[in-house]
PDB file of N, CA, C and O in Angstrom:
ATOM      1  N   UNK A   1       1.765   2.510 -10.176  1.00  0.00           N
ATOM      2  CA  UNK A   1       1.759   3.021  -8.826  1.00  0.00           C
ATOM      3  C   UNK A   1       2.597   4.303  -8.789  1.00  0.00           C
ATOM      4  O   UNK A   1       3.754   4.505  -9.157  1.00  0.00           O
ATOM      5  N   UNK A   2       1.984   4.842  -8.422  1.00  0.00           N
ATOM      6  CA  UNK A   2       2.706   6.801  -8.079  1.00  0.00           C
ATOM      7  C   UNK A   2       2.754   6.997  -6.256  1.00  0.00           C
ATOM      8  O   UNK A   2       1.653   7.197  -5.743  1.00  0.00           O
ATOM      9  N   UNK A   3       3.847   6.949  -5.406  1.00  0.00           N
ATOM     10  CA  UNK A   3       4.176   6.975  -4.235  1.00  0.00           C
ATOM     11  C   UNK A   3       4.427   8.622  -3.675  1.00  0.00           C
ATOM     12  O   UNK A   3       5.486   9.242  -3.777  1.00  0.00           O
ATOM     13  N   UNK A   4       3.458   9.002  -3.213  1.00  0.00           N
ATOM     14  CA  UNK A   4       3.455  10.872  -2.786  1.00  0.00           C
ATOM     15  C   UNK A   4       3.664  10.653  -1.420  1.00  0.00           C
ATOM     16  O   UNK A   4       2.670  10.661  -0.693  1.00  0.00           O
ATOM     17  N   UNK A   5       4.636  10.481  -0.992  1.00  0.00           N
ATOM     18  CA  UNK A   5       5.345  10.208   0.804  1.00  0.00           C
ATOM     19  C   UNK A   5       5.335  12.119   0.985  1.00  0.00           C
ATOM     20  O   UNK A   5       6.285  12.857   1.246  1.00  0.00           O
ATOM     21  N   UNK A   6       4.362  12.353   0.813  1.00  0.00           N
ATOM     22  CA  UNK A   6       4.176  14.127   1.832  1.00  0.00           C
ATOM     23  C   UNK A   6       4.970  14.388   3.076  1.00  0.00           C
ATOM     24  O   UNK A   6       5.645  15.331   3.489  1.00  0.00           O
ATOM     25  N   UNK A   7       4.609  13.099   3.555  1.00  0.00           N
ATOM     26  CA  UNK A   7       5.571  13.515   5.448  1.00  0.00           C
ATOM     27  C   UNK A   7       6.536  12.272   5.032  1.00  0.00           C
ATOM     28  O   UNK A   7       6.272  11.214   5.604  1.00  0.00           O
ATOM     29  N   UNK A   8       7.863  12.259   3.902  1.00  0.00           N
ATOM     30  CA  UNK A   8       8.695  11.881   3.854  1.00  0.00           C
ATOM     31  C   UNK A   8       9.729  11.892   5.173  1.00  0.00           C
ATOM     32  O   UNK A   8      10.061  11.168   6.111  1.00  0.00           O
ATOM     33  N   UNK A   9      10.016  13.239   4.589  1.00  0.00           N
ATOM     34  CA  UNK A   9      10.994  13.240   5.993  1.00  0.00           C
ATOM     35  C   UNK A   9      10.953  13.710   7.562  1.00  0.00           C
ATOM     36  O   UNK A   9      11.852  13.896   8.382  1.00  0.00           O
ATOM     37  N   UNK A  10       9.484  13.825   7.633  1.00  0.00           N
ATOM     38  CA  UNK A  10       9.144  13.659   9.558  1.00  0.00           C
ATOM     39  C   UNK A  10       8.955  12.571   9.286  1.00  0.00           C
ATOM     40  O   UNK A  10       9.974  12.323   9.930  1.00  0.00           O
ATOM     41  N   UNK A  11       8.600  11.498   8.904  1.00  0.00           N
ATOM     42  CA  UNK A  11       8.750  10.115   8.904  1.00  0.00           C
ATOM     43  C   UNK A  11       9.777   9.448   9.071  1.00  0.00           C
ATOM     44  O   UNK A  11       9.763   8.696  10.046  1.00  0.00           O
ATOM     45  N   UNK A  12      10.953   9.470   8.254  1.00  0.00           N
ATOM     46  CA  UNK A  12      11.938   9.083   8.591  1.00  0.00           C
ATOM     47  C   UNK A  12      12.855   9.848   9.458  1.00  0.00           C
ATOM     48  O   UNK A  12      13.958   9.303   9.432  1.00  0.00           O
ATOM     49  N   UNK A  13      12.841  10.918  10.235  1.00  0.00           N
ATOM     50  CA  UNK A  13      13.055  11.472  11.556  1.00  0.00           C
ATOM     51  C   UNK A  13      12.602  11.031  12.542  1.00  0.00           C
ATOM     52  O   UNK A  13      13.137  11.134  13.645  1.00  0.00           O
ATOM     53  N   UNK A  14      11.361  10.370  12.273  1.00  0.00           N
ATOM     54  CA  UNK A  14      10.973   9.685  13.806  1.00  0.00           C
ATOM     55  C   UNK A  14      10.738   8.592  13.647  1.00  0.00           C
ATOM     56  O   UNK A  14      11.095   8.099  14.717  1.00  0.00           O
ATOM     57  N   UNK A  15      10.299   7.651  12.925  1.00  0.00           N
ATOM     58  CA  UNK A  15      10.403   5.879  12.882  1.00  0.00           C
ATOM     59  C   UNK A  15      11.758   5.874  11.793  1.00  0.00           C
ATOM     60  O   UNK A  15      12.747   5.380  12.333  1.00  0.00           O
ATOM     61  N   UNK A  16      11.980   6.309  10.431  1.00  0.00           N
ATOM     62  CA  UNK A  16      12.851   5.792  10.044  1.00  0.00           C
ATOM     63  C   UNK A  16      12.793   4.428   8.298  1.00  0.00           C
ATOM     64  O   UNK A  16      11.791   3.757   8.049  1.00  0.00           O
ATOM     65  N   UNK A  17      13.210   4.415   8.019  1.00  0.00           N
ATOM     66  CA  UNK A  17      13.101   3.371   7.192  1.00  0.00           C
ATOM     67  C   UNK A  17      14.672   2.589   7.026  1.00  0.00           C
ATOM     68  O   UNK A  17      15.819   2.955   7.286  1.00  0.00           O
ATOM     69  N   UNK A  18      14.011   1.193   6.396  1.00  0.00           N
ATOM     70  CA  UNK A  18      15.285   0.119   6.563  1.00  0.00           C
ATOM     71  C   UNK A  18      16.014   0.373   5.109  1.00  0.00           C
ATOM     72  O   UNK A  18      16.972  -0.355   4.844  1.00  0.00           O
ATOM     73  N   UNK A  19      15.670   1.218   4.298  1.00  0.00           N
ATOM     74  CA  UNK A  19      16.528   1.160   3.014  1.00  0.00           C
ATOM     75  C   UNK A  19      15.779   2.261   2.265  1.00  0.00           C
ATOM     76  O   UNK A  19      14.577   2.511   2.343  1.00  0.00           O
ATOM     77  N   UNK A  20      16.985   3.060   1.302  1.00  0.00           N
ATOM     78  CA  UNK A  20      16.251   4.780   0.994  1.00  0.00           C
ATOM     79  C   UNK A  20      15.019   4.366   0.714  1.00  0.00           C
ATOM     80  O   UNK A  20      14.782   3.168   0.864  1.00  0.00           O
ATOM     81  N   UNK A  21      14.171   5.086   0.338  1.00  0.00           N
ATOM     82  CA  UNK A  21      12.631   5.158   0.312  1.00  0.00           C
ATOM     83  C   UNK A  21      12.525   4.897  -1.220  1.00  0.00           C
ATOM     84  O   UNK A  21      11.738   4.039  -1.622  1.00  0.00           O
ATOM     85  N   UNK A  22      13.497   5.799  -2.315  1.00  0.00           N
ATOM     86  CA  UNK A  22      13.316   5.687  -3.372  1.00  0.00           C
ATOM     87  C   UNK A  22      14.057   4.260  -4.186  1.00  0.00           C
ATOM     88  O   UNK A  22      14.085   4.158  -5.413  1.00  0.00           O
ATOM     89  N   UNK A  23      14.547   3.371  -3.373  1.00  0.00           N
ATOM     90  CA  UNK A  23      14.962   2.255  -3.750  1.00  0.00           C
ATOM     91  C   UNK A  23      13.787   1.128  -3.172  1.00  0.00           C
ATOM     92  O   UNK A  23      13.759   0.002  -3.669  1.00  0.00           O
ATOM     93  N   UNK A  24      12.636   1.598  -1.875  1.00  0.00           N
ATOM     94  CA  UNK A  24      12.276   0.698  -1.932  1.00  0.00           C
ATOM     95  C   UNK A  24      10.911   0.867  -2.511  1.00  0.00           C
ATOM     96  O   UNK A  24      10.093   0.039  -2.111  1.00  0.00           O
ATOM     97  N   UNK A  25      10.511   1.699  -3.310  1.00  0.00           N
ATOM     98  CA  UNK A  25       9.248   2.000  -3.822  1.00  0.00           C
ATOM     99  C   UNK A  25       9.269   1.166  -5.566  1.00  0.00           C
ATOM    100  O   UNK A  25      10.294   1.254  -6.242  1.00  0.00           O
ATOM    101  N   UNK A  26       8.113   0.458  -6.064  1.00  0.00           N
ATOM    102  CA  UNK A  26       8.667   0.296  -7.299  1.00  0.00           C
ATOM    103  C   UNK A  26       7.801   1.029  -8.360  1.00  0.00           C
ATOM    104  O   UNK A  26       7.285   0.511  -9.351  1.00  0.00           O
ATOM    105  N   UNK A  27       7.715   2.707  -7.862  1.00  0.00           N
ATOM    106  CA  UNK A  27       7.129   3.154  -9.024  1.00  0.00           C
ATOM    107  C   UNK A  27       7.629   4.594  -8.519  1.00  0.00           C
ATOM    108  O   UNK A  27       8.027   4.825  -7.377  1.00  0.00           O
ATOM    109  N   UNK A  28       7.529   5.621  -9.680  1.00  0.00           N
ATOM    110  CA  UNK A  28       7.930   6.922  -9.634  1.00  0.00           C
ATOM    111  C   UNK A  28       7.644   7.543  -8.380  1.00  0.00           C
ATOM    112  O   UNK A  28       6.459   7.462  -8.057  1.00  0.00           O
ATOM    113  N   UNK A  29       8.471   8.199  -7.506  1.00  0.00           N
ATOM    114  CA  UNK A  29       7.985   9.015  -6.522  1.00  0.00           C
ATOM    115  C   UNK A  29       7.620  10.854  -7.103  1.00  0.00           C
ATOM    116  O   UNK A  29       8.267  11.641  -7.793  1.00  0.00           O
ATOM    117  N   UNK A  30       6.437  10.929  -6.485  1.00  0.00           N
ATOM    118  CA  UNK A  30       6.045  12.836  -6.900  1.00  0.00           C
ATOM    119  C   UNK A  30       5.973  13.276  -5.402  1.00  0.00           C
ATOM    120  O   UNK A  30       5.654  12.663  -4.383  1.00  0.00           O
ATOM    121  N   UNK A  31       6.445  14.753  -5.670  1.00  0.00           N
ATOM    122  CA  UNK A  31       6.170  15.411  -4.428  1.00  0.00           C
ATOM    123  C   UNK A  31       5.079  16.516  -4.400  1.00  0.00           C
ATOM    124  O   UNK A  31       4.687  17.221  -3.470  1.00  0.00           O
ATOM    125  N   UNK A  32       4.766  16.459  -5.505  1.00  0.00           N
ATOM    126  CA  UNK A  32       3.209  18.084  -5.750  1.00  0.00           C
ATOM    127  C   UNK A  32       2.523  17.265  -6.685  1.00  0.00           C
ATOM    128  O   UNK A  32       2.987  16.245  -7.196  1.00  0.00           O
ATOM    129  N   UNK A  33       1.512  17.703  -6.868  1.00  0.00           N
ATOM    130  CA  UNK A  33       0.304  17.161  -7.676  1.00  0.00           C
ATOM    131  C   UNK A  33       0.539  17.417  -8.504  1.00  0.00           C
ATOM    132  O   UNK A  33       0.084  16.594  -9.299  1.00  0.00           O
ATOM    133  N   UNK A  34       1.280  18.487  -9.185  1.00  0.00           N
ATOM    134  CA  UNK A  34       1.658  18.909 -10.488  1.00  0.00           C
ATOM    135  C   UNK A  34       2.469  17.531 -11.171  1.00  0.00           C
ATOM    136  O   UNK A  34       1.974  17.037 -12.184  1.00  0.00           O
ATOM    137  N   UNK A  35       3.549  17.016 -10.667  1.00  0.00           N
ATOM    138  CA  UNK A  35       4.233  16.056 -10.663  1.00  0.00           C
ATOM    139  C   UNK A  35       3.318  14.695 -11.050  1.00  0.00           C
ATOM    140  O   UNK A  35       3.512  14.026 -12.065  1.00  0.00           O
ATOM    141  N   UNK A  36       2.207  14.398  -9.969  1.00  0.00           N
ATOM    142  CA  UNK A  36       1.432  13.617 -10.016  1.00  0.00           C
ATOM    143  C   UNK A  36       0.560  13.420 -11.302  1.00  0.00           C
ATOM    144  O   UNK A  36       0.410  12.310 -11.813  1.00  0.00           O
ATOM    145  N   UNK A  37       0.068  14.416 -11.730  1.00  0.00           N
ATOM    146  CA  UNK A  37      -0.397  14.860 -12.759  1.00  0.00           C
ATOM    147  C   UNK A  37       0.397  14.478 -14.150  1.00  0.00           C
ATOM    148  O   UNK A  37      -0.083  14.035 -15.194  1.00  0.00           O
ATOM    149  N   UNK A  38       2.091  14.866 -13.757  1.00  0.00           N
ATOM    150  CA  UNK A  38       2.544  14.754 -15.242  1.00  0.00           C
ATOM    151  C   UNK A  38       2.785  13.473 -15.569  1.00  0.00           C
ATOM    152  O   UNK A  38       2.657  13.154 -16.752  1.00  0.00           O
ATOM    153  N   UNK A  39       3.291  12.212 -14.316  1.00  0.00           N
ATOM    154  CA  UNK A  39       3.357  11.106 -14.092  1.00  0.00           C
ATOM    155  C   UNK A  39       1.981  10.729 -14.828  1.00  0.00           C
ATOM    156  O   UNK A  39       2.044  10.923 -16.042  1.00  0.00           O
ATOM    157  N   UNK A  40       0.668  10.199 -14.335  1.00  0.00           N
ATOM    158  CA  UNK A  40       0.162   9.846 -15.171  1.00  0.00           C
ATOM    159  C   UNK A  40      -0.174  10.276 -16.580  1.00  0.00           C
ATOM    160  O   UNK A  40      -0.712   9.475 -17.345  1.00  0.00           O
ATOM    161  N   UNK A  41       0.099  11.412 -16.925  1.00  0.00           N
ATOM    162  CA  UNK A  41      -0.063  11.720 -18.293  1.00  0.00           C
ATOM    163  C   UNK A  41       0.935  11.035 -18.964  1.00  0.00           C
ATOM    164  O   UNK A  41       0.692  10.373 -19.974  1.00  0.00           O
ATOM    165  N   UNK A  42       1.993  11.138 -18.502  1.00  0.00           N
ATOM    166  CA  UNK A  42       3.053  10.219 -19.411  1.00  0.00           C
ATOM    167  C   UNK A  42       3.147   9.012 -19.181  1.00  0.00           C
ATOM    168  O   UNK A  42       3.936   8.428 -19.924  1.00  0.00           O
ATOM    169  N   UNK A  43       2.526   8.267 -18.257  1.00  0.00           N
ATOM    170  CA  UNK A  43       2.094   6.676 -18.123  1.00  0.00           C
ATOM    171  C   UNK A  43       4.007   6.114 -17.843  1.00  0.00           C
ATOM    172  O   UNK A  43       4.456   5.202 -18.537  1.00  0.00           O
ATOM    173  N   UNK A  44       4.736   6.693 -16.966  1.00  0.00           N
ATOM    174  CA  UNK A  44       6.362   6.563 -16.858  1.00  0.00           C
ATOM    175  C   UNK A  44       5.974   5.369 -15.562  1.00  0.00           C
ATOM    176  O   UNK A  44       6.103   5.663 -14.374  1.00  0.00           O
ATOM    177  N   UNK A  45       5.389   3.732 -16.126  1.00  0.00           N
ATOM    178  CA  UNK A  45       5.755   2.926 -15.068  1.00  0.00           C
ATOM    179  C   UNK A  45       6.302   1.420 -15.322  1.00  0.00           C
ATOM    180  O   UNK A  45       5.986   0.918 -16.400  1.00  0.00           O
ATOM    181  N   UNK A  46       6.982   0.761 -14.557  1.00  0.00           N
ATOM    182  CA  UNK A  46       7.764  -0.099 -14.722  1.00  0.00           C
ATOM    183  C   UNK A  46       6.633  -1.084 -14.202  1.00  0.00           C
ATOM    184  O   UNK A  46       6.381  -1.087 -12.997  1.00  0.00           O
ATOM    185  N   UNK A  47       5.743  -2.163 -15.322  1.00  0.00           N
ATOM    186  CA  UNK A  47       5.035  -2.938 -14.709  1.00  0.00           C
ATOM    187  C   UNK A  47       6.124  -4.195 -13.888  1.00  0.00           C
ATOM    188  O   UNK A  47       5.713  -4.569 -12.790  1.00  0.00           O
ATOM    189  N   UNK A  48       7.370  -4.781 -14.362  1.00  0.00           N
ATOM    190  CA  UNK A  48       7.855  -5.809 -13.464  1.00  0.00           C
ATOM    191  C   UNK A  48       8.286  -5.054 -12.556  1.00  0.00           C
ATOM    192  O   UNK A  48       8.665  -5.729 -11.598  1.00  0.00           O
ATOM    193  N   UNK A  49       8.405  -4.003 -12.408  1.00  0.00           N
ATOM    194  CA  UNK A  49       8.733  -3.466 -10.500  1.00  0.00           C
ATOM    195  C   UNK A  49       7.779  -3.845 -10.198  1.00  0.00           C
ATOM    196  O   UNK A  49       7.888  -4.923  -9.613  1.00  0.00           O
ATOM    197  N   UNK A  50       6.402  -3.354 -10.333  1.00  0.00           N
ATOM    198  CA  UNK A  50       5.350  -3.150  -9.677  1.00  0.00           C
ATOM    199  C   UNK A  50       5.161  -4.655  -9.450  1.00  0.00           C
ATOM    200  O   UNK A  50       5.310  -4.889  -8.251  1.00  0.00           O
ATOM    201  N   UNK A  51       4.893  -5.743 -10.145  1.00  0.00           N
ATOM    202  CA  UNK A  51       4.994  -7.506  -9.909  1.00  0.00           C
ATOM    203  C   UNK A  51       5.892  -7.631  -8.924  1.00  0.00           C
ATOM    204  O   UNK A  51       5.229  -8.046  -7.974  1.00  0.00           O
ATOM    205  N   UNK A  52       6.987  -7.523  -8.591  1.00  0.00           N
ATOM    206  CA  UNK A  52       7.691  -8.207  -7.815  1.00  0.00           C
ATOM    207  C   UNK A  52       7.642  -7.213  -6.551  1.00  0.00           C
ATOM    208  O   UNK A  52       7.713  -7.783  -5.463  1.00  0.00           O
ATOM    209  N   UNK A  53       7.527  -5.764  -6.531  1.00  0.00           N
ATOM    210  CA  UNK A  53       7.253  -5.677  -5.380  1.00  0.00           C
ATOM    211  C   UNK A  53       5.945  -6.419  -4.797  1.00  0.00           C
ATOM    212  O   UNK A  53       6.230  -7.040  -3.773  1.00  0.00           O
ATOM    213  N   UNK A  54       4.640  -6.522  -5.152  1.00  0.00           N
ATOM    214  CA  UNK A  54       3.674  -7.040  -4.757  1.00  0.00           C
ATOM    215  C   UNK A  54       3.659  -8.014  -4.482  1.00  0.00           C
ATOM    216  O   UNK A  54       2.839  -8.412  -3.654  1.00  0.00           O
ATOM    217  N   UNK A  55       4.666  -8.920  -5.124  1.00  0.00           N
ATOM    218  CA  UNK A  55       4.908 -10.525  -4.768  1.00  0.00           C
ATOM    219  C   UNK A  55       5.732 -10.957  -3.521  1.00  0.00           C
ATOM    220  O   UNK A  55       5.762 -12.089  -3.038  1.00  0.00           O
ATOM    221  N   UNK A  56       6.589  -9.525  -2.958  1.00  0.00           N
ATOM    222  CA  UNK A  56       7.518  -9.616  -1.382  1.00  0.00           C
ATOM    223  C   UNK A  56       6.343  -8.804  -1.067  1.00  0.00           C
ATOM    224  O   UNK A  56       6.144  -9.450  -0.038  1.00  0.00           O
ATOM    225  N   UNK A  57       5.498  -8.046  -1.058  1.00  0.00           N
ATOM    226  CA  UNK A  57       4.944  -7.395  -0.142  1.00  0.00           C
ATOM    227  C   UNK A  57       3.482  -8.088   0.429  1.00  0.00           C
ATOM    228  O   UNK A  57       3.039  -8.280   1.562  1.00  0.00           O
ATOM    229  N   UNK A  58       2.997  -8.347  -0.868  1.00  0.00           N
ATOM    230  CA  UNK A  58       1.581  -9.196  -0.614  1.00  0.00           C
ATOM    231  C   UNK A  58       1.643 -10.478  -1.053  1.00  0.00           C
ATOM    232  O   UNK A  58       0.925 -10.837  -1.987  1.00  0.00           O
ATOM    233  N   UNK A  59       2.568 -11.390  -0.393  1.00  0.00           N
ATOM    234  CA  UNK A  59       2.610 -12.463  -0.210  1.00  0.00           C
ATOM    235  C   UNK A  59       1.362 -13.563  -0.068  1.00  0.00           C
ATOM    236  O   UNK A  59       1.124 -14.464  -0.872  1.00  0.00           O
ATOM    237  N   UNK A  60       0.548 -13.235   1.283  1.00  0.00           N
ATOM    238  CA  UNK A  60      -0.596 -13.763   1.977  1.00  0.00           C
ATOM    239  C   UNK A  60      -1.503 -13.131   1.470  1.00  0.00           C
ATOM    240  O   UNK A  60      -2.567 -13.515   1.954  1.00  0.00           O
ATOM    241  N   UNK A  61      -1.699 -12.020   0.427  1.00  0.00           N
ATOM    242  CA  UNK A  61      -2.953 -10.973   0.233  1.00  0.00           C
ATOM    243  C   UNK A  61      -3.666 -12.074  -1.188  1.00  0.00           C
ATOM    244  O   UNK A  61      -2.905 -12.394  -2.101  1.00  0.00           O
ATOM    245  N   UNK A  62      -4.876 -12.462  -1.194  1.00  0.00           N
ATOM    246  CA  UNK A  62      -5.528 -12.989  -1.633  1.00  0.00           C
ATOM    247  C   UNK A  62      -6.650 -11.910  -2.759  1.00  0.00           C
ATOM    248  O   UNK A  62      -7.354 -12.269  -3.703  1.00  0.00           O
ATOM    249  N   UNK A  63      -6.389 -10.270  -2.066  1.00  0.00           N
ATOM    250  CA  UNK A  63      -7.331  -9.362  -2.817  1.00  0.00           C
ATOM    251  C   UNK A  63      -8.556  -9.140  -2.123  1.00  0.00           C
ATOM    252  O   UNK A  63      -9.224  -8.118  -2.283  1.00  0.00           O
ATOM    253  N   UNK A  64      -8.959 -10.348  -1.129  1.00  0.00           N
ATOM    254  CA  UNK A  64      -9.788 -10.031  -0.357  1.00  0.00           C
ATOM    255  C   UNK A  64      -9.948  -9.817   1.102  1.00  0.00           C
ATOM    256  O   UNK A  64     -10.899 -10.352   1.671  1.00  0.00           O
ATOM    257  N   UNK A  65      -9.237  -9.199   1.658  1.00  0.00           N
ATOM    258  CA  UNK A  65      -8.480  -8.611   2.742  1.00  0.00           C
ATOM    259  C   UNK A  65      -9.720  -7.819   3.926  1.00  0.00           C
ATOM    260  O   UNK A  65      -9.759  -7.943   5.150  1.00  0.00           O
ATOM    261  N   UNK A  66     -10.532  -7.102   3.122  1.00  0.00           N
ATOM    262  CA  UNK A  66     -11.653  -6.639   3.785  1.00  0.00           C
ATOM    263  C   UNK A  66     -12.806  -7.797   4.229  1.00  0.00           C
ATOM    264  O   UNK A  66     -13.383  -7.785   5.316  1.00  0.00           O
ATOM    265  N   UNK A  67     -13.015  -8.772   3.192  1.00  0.00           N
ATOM    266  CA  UNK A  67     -14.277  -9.526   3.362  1.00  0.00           C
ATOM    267  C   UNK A  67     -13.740 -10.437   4.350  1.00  0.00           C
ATOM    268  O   UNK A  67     -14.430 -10.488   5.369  1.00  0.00           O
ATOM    269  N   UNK A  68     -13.085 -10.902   4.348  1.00  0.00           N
ATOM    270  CA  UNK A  68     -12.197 -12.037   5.193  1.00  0.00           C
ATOM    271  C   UNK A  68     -11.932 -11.344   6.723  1.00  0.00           C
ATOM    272  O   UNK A  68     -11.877 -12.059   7.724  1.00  0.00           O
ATOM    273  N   UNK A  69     -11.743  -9.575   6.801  1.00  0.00           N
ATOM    274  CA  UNK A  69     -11.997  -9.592   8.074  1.00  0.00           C
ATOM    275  C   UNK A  69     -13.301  -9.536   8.502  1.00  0.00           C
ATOM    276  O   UNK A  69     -13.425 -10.113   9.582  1.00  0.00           O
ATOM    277  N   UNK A  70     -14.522  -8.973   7.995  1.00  0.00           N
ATOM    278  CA  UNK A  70     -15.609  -8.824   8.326  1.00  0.00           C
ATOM    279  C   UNK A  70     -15.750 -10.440   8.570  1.00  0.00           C
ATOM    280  O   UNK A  70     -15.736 -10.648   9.784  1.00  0.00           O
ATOM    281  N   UNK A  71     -15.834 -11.217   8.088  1.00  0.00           N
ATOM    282  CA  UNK A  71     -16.312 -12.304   7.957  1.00  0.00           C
ATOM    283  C   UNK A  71     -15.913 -13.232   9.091  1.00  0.00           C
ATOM    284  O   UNK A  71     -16.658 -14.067   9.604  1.00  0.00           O
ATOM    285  N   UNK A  72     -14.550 -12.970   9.447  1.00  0.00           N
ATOM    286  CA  UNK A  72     -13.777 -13.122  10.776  1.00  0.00           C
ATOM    287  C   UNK A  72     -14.766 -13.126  12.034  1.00  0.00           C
ATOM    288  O   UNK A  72     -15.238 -14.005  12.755  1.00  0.00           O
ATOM    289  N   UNK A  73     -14.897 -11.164  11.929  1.00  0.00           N
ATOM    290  CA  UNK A  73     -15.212 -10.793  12.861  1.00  0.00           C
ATOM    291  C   UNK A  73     -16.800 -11.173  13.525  1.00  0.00           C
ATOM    292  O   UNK A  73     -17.400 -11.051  14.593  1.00  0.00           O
ATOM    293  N   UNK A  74     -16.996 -11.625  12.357  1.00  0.00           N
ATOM    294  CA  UNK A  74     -18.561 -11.928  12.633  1.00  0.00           C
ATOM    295  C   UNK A  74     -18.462 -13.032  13.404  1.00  0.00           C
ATOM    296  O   UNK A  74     -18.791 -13.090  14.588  1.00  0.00           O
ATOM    297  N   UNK A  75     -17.759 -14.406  12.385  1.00  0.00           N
ATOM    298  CA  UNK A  75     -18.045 -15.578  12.905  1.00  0.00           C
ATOM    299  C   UNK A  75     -17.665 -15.696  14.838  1.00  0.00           C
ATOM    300  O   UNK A  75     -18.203 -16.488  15.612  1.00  0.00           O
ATOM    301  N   UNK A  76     -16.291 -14.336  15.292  1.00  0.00           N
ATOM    302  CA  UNK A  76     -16.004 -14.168  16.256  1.00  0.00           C
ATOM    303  C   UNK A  76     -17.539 -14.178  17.417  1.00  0.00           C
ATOM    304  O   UNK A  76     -17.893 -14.796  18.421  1.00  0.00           O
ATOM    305  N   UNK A  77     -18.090 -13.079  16.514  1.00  0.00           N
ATOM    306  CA  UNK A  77     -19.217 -12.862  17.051  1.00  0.00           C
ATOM    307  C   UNK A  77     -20.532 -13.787  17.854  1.00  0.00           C
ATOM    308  O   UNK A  77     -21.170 -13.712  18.904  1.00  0.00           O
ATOM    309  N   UNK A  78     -20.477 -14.569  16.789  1.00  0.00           N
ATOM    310  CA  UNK A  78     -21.371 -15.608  16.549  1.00  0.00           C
ATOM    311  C   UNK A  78     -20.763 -16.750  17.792  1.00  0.00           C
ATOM    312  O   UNK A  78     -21.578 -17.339  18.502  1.00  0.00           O
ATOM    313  N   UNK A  79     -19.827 -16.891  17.895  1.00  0.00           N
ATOM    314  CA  UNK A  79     -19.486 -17.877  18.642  1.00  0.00           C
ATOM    315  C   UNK A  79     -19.722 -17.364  20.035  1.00  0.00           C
ATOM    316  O   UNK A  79     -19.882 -18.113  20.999  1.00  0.00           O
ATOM    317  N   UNK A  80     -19.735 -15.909  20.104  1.00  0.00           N
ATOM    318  CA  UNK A  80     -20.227 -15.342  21.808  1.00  0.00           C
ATOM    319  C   UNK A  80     -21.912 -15.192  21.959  1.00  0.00           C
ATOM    320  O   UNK A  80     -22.685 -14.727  22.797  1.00  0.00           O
ATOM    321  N   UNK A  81     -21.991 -15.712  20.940  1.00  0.00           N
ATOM    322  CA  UNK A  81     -23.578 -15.765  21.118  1.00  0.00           C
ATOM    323  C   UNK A  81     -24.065 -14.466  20.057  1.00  0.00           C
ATOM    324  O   UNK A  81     -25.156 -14.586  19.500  1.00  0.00           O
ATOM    325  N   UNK A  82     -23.357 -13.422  19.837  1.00  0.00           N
ATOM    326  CA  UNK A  82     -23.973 -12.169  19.355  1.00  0.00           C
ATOM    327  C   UNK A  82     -24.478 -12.401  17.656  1.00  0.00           C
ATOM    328  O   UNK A  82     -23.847 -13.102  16.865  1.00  0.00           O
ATOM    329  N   UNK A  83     -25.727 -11.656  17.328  1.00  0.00           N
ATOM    330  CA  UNK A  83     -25.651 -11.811  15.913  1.00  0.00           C
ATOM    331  C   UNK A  83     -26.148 -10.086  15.656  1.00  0.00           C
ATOM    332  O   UNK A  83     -26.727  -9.217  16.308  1.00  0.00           O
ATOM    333  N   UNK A  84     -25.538 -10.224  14.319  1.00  0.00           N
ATOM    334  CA  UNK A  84     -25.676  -8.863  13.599  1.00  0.00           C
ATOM    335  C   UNK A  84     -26.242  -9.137  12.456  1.00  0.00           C
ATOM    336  O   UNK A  84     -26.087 -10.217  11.887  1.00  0.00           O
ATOM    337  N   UNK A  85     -27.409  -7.580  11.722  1.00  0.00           N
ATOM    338  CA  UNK A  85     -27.625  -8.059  10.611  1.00  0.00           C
ATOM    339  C   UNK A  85     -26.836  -7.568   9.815  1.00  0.00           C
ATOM    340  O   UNK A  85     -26.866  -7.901   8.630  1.00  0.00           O
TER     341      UNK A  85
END
């Protein structure tokens, strides 16, 4: 994971974050594409950051996040009478 926060700091000028940004990210931060670029060329990532952030962050995430809402939304549907194809 490569984290390019562009509107870093109008972001944290107007909402803010609960802890620096670069402590709570668990992979290299770039600020230009050049950066971005050299990051993956040199493959500079910490796979157990990347595990354990995903394990506090996507707790409930199953991977299927999209189908499960469509699928939601339908059955929503269905119960008001509406059907879609």
């Amino acid at each position: 994971m490569i984290f390019y926060p562009y509107d870093l700091e109008s972001y944290q000028a107007t909402r803010g974050l609960w802890e620096p940004y670069d402590q709570l990210v668990p992979g290299p931060i770039a600020c230009t594409t050049a950066e971005i670029i050299d990051l993956i060329k040199t493959g500079s990532f910490d796979a157990g950051s990347i595990e354990a952030f995903s394990r506090t962050w996507n707790t409930y995430s199953a991977g299927h996040s999209s189908r499960d809402l469509v699928q939601y939304l339908r059955e929503q549907d269905e119960k008001k009478g509406r059907m879609y194809g």
